[in-house]
C-alpha positions as CSV (number, residue, x, y, z in Angstrom):
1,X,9.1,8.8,-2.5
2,X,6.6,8.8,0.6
3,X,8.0,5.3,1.6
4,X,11.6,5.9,1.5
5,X,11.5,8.9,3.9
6,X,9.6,6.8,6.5
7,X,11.9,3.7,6.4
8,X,14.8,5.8,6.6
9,X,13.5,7.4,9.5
10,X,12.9,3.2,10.9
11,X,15.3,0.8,11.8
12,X,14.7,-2.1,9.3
13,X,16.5,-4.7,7.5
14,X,17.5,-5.5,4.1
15,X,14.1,-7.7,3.8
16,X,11.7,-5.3,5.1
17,X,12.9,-2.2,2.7
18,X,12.5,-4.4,-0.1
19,X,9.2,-5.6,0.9
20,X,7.8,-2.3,2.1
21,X,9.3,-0.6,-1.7
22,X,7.5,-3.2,-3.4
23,X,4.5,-3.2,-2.0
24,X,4.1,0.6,-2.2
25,X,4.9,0.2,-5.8
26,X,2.3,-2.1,-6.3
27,X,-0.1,-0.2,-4.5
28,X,0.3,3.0,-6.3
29,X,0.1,1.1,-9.4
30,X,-3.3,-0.3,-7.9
31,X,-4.7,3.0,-6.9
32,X,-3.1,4.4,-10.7
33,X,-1.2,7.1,-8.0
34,X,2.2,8.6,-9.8
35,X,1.9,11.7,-7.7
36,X,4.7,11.6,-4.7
37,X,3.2,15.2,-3.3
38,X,-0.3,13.4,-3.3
39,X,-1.3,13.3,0.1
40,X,-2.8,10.0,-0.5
41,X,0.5,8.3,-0.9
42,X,2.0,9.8,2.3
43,X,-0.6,8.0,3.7
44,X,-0.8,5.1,1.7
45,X,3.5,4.7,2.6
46,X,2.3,5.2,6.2
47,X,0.2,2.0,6.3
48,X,2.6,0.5,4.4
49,X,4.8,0.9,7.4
50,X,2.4,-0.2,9.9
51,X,1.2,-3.4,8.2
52,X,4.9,-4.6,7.3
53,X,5.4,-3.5,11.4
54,X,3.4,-6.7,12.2
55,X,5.5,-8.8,10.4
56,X,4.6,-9.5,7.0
57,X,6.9,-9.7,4.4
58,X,5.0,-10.4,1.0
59,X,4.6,-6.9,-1.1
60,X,0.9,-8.1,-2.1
61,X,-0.4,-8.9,1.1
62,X,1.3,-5.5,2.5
63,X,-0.2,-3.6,-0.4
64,X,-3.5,-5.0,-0.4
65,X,-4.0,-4.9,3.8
66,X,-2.5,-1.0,3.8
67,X,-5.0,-0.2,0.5
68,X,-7.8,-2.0,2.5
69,X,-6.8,0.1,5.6
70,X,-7.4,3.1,4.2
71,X,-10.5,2.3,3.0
72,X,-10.3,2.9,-0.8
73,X,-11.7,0.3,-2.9
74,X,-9.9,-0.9,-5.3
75,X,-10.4,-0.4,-8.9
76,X,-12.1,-4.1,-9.3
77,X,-14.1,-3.4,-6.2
78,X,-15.4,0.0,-7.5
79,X,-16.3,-1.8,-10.9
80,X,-18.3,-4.7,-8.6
81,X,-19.7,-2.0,-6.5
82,X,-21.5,-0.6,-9.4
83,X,-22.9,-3.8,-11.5
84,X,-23.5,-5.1,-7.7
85,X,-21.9,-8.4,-7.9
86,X,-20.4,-9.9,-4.7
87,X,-17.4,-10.6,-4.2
88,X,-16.4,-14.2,-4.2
């Protein structure tokens, strides 16, 4: 998994593995990825990396700030996109 090989190649603790593990798992769940050669979750585990980096600990918020820093929209999002509602 794209994930595992960049915290193994980190120094984190017990709390950020699980975190960062979770939240990629949620994320590719999100994005409906089950492709580890997909070059989208390389980079998806990448800003998985970077957002638990600053800290964070809760697999949502990781998920949802590295999905948001990539840029795709999330499946909700796309649907809102197309009826035009806003979000609230």
């Amino acid at each position: 998994m794209a994930v595992r090989r960049l915290i193994a190649a980190g120094s984190f603790g017990p709390e950020e593995i699980a975190a960062m593990t979770a939240a990629f798992d949620a994320a590719c769940t999100t994005l409906r990825l089950n492709s580890n050669d997909d070059p989208v979750t390389e980079l998806l585990a990448k800003a998985i990396v970077t957002v638990a980096g600053t800290g964070e600990l809760d697999p949502a918020t990781i998920a949802n700030r590295a999905i948001h820093a990539l840029g795709i929209k999330q499946p909700s999002e796309q649907s809102r996109a197309k009826t035009g509602k806003a979000r609230s």
